[in-house]
C-alpha positions as CSV (number, residue, x, y, z in Angstrom):
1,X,0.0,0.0,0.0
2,X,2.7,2.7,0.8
3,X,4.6,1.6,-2.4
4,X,1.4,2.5,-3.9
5,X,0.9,5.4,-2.2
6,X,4.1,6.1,-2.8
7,X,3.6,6.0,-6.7
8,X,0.6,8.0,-7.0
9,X,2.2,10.9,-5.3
10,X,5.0,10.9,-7.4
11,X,3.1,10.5,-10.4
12,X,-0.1,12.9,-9.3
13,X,2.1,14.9,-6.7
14,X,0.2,17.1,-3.9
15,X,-0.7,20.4,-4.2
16,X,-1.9,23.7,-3.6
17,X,-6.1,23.7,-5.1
18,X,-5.4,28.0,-5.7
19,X,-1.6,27.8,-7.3
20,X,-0.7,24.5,-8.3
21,X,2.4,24.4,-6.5
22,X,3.6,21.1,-5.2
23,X,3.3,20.2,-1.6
24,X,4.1,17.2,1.0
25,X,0.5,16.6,1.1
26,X,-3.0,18.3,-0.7
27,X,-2.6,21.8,1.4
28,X,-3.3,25.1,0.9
29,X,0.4,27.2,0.9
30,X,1.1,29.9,2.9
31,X,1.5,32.7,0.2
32,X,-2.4,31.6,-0.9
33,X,-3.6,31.2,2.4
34,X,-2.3,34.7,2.8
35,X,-3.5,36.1,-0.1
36,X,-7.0,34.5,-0.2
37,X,-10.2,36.9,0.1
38,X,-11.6,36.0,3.1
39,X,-15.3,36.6,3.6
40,X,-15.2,38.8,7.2
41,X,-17.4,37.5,9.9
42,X,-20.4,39.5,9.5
43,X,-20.1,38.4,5.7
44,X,-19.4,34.6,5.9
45,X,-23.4,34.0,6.6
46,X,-25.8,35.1,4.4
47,X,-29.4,34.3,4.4
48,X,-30.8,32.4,1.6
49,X,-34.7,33.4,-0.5
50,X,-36.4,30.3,1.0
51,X,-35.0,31.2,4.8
52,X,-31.7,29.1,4.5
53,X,-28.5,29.8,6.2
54,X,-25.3,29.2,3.8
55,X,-22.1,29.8,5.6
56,X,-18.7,30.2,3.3
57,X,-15.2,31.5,4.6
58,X,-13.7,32.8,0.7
59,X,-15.2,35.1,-1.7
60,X,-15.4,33.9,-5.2
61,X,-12.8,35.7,-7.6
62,X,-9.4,35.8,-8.4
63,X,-7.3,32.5,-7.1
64,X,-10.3,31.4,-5.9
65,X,-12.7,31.3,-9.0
66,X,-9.6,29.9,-11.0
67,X,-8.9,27.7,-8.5
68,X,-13.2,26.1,-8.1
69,X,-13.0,26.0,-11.4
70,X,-10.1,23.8,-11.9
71,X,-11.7,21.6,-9.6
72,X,-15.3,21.5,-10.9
73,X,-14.2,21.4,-14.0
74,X,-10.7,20.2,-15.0
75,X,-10.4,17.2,-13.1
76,X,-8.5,18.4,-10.0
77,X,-10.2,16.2,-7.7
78,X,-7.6,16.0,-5.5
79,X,-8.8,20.0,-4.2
80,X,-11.6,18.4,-2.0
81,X,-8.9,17.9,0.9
82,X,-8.3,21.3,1.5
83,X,-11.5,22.8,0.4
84,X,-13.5,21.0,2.4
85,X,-11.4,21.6,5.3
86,X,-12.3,25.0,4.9
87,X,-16.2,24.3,4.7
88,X,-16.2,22.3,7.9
89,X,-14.5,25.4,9.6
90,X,-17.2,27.9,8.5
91,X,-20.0,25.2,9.3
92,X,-18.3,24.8,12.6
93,X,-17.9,28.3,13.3
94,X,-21.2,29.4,12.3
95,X,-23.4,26.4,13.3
96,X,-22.7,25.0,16.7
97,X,-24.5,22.2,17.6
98,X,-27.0,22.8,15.0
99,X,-26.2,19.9,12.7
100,X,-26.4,16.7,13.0
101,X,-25.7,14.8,10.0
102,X,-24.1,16.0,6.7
103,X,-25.2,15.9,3.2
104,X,-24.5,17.2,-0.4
105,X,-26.0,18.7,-3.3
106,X,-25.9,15.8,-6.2
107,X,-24.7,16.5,-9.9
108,X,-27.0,14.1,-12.1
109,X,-25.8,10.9,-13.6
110,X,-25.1,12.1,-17.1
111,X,-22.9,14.8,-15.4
112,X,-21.3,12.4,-13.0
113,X,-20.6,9.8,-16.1
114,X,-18.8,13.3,-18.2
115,X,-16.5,14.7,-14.9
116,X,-16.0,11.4,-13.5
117,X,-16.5,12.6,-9.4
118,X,-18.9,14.6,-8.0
119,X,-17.4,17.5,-6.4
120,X,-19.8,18.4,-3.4
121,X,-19.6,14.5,-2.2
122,X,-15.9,15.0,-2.5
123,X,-15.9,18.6,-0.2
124,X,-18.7,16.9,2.2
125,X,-16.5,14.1,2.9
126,X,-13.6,16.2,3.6
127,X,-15.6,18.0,6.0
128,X,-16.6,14.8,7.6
129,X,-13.3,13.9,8.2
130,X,-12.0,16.6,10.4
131,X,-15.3,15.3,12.5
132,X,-14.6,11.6,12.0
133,X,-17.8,11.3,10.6
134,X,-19.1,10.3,7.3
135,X,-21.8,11.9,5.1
136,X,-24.7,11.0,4.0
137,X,-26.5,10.2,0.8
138,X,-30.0,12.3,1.4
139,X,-30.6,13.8,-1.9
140,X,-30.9,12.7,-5.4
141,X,-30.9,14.6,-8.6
142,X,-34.1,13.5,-10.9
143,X,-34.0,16.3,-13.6
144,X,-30.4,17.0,-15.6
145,X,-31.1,20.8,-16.0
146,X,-28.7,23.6,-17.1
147,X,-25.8,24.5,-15.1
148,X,-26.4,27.4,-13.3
149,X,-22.7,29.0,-14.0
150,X,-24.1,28.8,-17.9
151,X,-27.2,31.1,-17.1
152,X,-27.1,34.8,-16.7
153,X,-30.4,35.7,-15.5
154,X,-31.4,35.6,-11.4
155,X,-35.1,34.8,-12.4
156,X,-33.6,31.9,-14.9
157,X,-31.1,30.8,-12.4
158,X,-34.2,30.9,-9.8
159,X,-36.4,28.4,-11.8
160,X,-33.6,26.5,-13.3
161,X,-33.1,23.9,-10.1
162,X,-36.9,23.6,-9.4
163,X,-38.5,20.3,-9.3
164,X,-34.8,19.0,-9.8
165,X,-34.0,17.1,-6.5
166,X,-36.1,15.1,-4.8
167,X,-34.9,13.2,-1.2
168,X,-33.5,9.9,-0.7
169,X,-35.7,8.5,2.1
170,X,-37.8,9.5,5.3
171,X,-35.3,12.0,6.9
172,X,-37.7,12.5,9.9
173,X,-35.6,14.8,12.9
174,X,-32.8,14.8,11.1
175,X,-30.9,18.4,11.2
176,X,-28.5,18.3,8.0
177,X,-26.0,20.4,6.9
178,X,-26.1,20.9,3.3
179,X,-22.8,21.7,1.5
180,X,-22.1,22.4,-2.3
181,X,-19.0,24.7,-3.8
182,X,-20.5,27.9,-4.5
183,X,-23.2,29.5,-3.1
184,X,-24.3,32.5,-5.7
185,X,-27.8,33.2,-5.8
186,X,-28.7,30.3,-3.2
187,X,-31.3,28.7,-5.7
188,X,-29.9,25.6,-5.8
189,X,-29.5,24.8,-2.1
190,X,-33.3,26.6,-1.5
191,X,-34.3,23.4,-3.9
192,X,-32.7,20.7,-1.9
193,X,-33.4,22.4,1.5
194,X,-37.8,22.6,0.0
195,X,-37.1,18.7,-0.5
196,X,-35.0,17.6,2.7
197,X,-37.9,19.6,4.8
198,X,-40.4,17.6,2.6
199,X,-38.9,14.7,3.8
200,X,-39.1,16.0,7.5
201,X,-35.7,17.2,7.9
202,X,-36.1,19.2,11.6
203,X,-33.4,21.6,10.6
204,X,-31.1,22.3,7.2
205,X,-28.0,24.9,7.4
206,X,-25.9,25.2,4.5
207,X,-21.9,25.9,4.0
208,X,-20.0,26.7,0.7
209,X,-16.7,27.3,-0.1
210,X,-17.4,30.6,-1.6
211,X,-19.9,33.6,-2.1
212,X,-19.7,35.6,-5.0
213,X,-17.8,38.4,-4.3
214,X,-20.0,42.0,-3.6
215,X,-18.6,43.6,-6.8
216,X,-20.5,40.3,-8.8
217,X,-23.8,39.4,-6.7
């Protein structure tokens, strides 16, 4: 196992999710962490249209955007360590003793089959890890619609998720925190918090890894 361990690192080294740089082990480094836009505390919790929390330490631009993007969309999986170590530190911070089990927002199949991973799992079991937990499949997605990042309207990007998740089960007293990369207009996570409530979820909180920044919203 540590040969290959051992192999994979040399071959798919560690590194930084914002610069790329190479590290002992999947890390933020300290000229990113120091140059990252931080959301200050009385930004980093925003509430959502449909009376959702959504909690997120970064804004989204610059090394940021470049680097969500890179793992959204260019198979840099490997970012989940980090970036979801941030996540659980703003849903920690922020949410106290308000959550007891942990959840994502689902890409659809065909999406899954086409990127290979699905990034919110990925950042929800990071989280979990620094709580030696797991997460928890609650959610399914039953409609492929658009991506949201390829619509420009808030009223289209408000419809767009609608009707498109539905939840896995009876999730009666549960209190969930939700987590999915980017929290922009909060549509998406307003449609799986209407269906985790459906379900009987007792509570739903929300944490990101970034808002979009003030200059953007």
């Amino acid at each position: 196992m540590r040969l290959w361990t051992g192999l994979l690192d040399l071959l798919f080294p560690p590194k930084c999710p914002f610069c790329g740089s190479v590290r002992d082990k999947p890390e933020i480094c300290p000229a990113c962490w120091k140059a990252l836009p931080w959301t200050e505390e009385a930004r980093s919790l925003r509430e959502l249209e449909g009376g959702l929390r959504c909690a997120a330490p970064l804004w989204y631009k610059g090394i940021v955007r470049d680097g969500i993007r890179r793992f959204k969309f260019h198979g840099a999986a490997a970012s989940a360590g980090p970036l979801g170590e941030l996540v659980a530190r703003a849903a920690a911070e922020r949410f106290p003793g308000e959550f007891d089990t942990v959840t994502w927002v689902p890409v659809s199949a065909k999406r899954l089959r086409r990127r290979g991973y699905d990034q919110s799992r990925l950042l929800a079991e990071s989280a979990c890890r620094c709580w030696g937990a797991a997460p928890e499949r609650l959610l399914r997605k039953v409609r492929d619609n658009p991506a949201q990042s390829g619509l420009s309207g808030a009223a289209e990007r408000r419809e767009n998720p609608r009707g498109a998740y539905e939840a896995a089960g009876d999730l009666s007293g549960k209190r969930v925190l939700l987590i999915d990369d980017v929290c922009s207009t909060g549509s998406t996570l307003n449609a799986c918090g209407e269906a985790l409530r459906a379900a009987g979820a007792a509570e739903v909180v929300c944490a990101a890894v970034a808002f979009p920044a003030p200059e953007e919203a």
